[in-house]
C-alpha positions in Angstrom: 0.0 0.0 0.0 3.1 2.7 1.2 4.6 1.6 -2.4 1.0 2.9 -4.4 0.6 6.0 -2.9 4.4 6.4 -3.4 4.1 6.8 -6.9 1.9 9.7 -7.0 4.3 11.6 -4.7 7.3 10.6 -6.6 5.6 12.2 -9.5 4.7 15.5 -7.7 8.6 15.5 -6.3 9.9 15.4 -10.1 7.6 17.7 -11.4 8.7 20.1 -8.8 12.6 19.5 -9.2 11.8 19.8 -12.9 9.9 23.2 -13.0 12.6 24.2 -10.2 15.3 23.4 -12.3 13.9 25.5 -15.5 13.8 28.6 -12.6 17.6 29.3 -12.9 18.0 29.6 -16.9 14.6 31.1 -17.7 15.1 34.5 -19.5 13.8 37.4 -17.1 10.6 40.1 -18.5 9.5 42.7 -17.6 6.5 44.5 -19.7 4.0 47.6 -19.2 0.8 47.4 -20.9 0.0 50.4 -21.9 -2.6 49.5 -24.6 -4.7 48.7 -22.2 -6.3 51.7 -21.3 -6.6 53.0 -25.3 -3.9 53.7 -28.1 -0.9 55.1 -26.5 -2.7 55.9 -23.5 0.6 55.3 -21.6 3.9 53.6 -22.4 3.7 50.3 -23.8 6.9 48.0 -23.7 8.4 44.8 -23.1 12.0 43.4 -22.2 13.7 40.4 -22.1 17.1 39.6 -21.0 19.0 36.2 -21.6 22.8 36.4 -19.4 25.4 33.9 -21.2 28.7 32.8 -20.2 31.2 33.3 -22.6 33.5 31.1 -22.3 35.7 32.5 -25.2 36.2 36.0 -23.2 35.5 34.9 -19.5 33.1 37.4 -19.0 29.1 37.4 -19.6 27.3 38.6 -22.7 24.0 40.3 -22.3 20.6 39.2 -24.8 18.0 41.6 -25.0 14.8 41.9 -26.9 12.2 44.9 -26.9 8.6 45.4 -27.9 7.6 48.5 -28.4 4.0 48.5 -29.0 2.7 51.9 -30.4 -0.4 53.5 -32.5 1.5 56.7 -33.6 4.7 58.3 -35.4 4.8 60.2 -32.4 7.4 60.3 -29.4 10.4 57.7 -28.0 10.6 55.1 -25.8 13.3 54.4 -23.6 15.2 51.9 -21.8 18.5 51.8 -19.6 20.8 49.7 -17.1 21.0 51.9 -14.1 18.9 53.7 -11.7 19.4 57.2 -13.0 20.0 59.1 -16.6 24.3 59.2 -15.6 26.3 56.5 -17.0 23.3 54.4 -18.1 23.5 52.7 -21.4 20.7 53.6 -23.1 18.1 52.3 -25.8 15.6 54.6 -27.3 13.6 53.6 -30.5 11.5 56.1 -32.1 10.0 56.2 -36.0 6.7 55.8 -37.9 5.1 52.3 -38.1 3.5 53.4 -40.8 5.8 54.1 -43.2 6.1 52.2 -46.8 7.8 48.8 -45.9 8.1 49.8 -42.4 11.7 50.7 -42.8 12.0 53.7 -40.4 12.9 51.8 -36.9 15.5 53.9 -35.6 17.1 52.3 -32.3 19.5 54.8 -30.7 21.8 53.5 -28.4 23.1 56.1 -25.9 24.6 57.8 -22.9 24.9 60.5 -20.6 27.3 61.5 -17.8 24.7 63.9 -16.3 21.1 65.0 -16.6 21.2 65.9 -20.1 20.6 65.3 -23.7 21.4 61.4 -24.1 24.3 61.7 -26.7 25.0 58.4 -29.2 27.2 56.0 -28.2 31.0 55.7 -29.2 33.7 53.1 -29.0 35.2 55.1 -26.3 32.2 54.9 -24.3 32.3 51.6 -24.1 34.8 50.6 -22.0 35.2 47.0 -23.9 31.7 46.1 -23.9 30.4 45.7 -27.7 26.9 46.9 -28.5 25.2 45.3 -31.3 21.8 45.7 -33.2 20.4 42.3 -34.4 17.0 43.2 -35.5 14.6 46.4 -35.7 11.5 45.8 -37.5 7.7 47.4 -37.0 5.4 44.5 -37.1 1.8 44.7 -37.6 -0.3 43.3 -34.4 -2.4 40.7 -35.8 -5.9 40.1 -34.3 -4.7 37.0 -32.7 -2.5 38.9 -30.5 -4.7 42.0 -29.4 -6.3 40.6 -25.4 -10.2 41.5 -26.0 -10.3 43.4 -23.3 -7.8 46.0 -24.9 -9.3 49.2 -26.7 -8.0 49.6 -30.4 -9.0 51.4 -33.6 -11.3 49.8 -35.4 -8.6 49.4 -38.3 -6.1 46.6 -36.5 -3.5 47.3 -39.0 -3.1 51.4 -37.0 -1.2 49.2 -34.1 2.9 48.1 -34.6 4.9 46.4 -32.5 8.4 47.7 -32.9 10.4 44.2 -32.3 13.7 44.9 -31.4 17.0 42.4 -30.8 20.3 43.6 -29.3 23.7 41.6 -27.9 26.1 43.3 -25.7 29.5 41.4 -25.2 31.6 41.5 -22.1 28.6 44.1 -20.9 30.2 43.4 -17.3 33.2 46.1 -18.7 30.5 48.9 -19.3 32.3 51.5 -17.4 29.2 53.4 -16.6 26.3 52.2 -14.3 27.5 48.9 -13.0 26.1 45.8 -14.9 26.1 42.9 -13.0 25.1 39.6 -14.3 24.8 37.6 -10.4 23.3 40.4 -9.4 19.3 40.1 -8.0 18.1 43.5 -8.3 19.7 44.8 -11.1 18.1 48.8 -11.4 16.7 49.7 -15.0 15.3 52.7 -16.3 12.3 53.4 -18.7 11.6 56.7 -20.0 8.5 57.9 -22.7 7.5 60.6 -24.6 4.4 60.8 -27.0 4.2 64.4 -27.8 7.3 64.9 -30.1 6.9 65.0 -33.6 9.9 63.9 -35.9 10.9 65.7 -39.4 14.1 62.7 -39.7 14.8 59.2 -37.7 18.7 59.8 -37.4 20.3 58.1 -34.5 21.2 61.7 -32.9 18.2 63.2 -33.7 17.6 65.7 -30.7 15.0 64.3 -28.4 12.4 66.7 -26.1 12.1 65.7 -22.6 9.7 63.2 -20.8 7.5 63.7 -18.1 9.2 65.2 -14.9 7.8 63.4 -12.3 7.0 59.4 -12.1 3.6 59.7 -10.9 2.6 61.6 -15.2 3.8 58.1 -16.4 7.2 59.9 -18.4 9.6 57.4 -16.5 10.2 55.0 -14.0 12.3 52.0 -12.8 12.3 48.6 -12.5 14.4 45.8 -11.3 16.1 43.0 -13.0 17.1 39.0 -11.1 19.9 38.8 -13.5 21.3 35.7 -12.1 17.5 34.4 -13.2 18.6 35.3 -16.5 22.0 33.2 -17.2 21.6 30.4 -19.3 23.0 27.2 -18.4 23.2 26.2 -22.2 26.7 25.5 -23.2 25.4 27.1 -27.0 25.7 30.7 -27.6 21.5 31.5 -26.8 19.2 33.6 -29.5 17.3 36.5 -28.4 15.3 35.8 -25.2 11.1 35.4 -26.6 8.6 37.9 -25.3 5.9 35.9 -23.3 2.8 38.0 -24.5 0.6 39.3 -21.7 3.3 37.9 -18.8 3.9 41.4 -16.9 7.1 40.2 -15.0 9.1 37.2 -14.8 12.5 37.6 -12.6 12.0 41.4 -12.8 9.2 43.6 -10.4 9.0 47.5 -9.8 11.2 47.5 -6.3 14.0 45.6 -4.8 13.6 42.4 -3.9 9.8 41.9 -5.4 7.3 42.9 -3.5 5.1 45.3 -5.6 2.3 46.9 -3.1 0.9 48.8 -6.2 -0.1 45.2 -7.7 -1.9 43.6 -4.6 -4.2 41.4 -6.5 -1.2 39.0 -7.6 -0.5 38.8 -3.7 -4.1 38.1 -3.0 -4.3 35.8 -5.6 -1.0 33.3 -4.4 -2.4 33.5 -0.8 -5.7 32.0 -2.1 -4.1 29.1 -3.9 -1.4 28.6 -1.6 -3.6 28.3 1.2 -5.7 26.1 -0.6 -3.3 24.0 -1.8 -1.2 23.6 0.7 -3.7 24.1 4.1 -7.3 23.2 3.4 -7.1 20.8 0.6 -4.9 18.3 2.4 -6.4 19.2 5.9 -9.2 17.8 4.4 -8.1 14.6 3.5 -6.3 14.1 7.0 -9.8 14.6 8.4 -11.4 12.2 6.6 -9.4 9.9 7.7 -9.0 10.7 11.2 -10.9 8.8 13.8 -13.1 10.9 14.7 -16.9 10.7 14.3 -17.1 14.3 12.9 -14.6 13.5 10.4 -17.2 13.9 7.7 -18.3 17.0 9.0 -14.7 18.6 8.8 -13.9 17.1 5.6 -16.6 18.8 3.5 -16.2 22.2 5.8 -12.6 22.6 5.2 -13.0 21.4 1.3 -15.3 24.2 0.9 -13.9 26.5 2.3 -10.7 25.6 0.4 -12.7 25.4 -3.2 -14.0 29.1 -2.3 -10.5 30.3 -2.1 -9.5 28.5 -5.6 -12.7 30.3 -7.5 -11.8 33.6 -5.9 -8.3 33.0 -6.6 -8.9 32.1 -10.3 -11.1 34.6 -10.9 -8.9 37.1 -9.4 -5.5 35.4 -11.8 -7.7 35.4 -14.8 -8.8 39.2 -14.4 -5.8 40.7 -14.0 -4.6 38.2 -16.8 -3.7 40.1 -20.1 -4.2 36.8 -22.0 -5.3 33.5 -21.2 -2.1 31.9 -23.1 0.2 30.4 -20.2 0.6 26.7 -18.9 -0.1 28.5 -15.6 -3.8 29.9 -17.1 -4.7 27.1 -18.3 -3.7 24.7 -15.3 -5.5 27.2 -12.8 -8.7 27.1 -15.1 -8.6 23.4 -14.8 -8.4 23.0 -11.1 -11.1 25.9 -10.8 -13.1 23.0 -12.9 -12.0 20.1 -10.7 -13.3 21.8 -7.8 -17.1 22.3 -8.8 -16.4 18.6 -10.3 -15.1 17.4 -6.9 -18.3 19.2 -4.9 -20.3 17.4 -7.2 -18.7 13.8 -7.0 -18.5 14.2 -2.9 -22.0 15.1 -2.5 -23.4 12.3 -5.1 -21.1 9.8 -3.5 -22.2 10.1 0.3 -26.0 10.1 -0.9 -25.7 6.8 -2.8 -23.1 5.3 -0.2 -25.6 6.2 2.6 -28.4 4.1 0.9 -26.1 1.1 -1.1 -23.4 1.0 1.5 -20.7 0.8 -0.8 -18.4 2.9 -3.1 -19.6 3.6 -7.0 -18.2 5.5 -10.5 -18.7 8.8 -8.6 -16.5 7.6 -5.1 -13.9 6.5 -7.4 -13.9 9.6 -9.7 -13.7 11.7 -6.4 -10.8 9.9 -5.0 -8.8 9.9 -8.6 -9.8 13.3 -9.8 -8.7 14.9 -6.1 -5.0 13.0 -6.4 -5.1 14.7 -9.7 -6.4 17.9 -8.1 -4.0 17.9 -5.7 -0.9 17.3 -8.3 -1.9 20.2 -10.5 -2.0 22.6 -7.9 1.1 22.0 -6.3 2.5 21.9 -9.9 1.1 25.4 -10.9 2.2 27.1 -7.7 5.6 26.6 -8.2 4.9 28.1 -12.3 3.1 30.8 -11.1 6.3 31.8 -8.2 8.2 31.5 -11.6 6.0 33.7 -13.3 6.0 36.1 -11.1 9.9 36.2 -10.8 10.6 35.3 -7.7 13.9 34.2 -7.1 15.5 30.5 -6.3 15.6 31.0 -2.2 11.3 30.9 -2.4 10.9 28.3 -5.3 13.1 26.3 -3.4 11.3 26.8 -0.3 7.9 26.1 -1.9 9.0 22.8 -3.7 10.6 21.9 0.1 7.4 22.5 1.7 4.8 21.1 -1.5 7.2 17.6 -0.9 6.9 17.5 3.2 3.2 18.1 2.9 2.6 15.1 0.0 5.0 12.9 2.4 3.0 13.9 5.4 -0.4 13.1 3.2 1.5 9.7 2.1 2.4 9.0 5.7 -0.8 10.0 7.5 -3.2 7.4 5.1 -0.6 4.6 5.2 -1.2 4.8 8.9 -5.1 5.5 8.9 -5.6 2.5 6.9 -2.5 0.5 8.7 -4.6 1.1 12.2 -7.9 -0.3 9.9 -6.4 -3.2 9.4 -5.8 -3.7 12.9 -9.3 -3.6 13.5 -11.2 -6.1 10.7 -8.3 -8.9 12.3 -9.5 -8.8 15.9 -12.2 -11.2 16.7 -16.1 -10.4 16.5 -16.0 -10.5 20.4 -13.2 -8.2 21.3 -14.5 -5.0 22.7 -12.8 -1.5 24.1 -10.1 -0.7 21.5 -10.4 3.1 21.7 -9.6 3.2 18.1 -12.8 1.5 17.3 -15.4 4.4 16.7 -18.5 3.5 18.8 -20.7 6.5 17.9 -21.2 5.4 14.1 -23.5 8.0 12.5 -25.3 8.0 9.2 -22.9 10.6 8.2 -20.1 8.0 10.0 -21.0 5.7 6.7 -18.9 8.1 4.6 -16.0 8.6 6.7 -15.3 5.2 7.0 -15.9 4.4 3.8 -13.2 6.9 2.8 -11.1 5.4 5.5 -10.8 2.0 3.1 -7.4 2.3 1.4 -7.7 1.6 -2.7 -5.9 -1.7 -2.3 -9.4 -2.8 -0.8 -11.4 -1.4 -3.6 -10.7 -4.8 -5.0 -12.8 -6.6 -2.5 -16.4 -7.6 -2.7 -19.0 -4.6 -1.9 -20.5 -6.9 0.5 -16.7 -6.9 2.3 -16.8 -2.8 2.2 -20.7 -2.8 3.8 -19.5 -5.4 6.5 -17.0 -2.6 7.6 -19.3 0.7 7.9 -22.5 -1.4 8.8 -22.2 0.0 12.7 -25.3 1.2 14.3 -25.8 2.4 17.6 -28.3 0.0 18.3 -25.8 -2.8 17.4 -23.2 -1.4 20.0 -25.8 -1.0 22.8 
């Protein structure tokens, strides 16, 4: 029996070191969605940075991919390393999407000692480092890729993305603001002006300010895990993909993570996680306690604890810009598996209570909550990923996701090991405080539940002999 429900915890343990694993190569984001609230209605940008060991040099080059979504010729937008304008390295693209061919992407890569006009880049600047530009390109959004909930012109083909792909080697010599590939809250920059109107796209074309202050949306920070972002691949890696509609991963508006402007990603992980990892499996140590309530708790605490998934979905899927992650569409599973599992339980203690034995809809409630139970764990260590949080708090979720399915494991082996006990005494023997005297309709259930699957092979007449206790018969 400890060998059966081995399996299923085995399989939770290497999904967990699996998705753990993935953690420390995965190339960081970091987006603002703009587009949301109407065509250009704020800045509207993307970022993705891939850290790679070059062997070749000893030092580590730097991936980076933008997308720069915009609905106008108008105004720059603007990246850098850093937490302020001095001695960042800067990338600022600018141009009209619609132009013939889509040919005028400019990406201006820049620098400032000061609070002044960004000047363009030299070799002197550099320190070592080597800036290149792989790819600059307007792209048309296509339907497929505009969230429903976003406003847009009526004409889909007035929105470009500008897609843009850079490599910086040895970026660790950049003498400006340090660049640190270990580092776990590397400070970025973004800047944004929509007012300016161009008559060229040169490289040092003389740019008008942004907005002053933070709070008027002209600029802002952000912070980068850049040990997230180093790639274990021994390969030189291509530029890092844009997850569409993933605000952050490995990257968050303040040091170390915590974003109190953003709450409802908070609320929604303390949902799940207590769900997960509290009330669901609560609820299966009550069932199979000994206790003559056991029913009683096992139904309170799973309801309680499939309340907190269908807030906590709903709460993911609003703030969701699209439904296109492995994390979305695990979460909208479970949310599934839990009206299914209400369902199941309450059409398996009615027939058990009048058959007195187990049928399709007690084994499809036992099966489908292993399952439930596997997915969840599995999508709260995606969702820590997505969310960038670093390897300390993965690790420390997988730890605790493993004790909990060994306590689970541990807890029924010795439920039904102390069962066991029980059906070999003799039909005589009397006072094992074990043996639950006060048997109540409700009683029928729990003990049913008790039975351990490596009985569901016996008769049904086997399975009535053990929950047939009355009162009466006692007495």
């Amino acid at each position: 029996m400890m060998r059966r429900f081995s399996i299923p915890c085995l399989s939770i343990l290497i999904a967990v070191l699996i998705f753990v694993s993935r953690a420390v190569s995965e190339p960081v984001q970091y987006c603002r969605f703009g587009h949301e609230n109407g065509p250009d209605a704020s800045v509207d940008f993307c970022v993705g940075i891939t850290t790679y060991n070059n062997v070749s040099s000893n030092e580590y080059d730097m991936y980076m991919s933008m997308h720069v979504t915009r609905s106008s010729a108008l105004g720059w937008t603007a990246l850098g390393t850093g937490s302020m304008m001095a001695g960042s390295l800067m990338f600022i693209v600018y141009g009209d999407p619609f132009s013939t061919g889509h040919e005028a992407l400019t990406v201006s890569i820049r620098t400032i000692d000061g609070h002044h006009q960004p000047r363009v880049l030299t070799e002197a600047d550099t320190g070592g480092a080597d800036i290149r530009l792989l790819q600059a390109d307007w792209v048309p959004v296509n339907v497929t890729d505009v969230d429903d909930s976003q406003t847009i012109p009526s004409n889909i083909a007035s929105v470009s993305t500008a897609k843009v792909a850079l490599v910086c080697y040895s970026c660790g010599k950049w003498p400006g603001a340090p660049i640190t590939a270990d580092a776990t809250a590397q400070p970025w920059i973004w800047a944004w002006n929509d007012k300016q109107e161009f008559d060229e796209y040169s490289d040092d074309v003389h740019l008008k300010v942004h907005g002053h202050h933070a709070s008027s949306g002209g600029w802002g920070r952000f912070y980068v895990d850049m040990a997230h972002s180093i790639s274990n691949d021994t390969s030189t890696p291509s530029s890092p993909p844009i997850r569409p509609g993933v605000t952050s991963v490995g990257a968050s508006d303040i040091p170390g993570g915590w974003n109190w402007m953003n709450p409802a990603v908070y609320i929604h992980g303390f949902l799940m996680s207590a769900a997960f990892l509290i009330f669901f499996p609560a609820g299966v140590i009550a069932m199979r306690s000994e206790s003559p309530k056991s029913f009683r708790y096992h139904w309170i605490l799973q309801l309680l604890a499939s309340i907190f998934v269908l807030i906590g979905t709903a709460i993911g899927l609003i703030r969701a810009h699209k439904i296109d992650s492995v994390h979305h569409y695990i979460g909208i599973i479970v949310a599934l598996c839990s009206i299914v599992q209400i369902g199941l339980g309450w059409r398996h203690h009615v027939v058990f209570v009048r058959i007195q034995t187990r049928q399709w809809a007690s084994h499809g409630h036992i099966w489908l909550g292993r399952l439930f139970l596997l997915l969840g764990w599995a999508n709260i260590i995606i969702g820590l990923l997505l969310t960038g949080h670093g390897w300390s708090l993965v690790s420390l979720a997988a730890s605790f996701i493993s004790l909990v399915a060994l306590v689970l494991v541990g807890w029924v082996w010795f439920a039904t090991r102390q069962r066991k006990q029980r059906e070999r005494q003799p039909d005589g023997e009397e006072g094992n405080p074990l043996y639950p005297l006060q048997a109540t309709r409700d009683d029928y259930f729990a003990v049913a539940m008790d039975d351990d699957d490596d009985n569901e092979s016996q008769t049904s007449g086997e399975d009535s002999e053990t929950v047939k206790i009355r009162k009466s018969d006692v007495e």
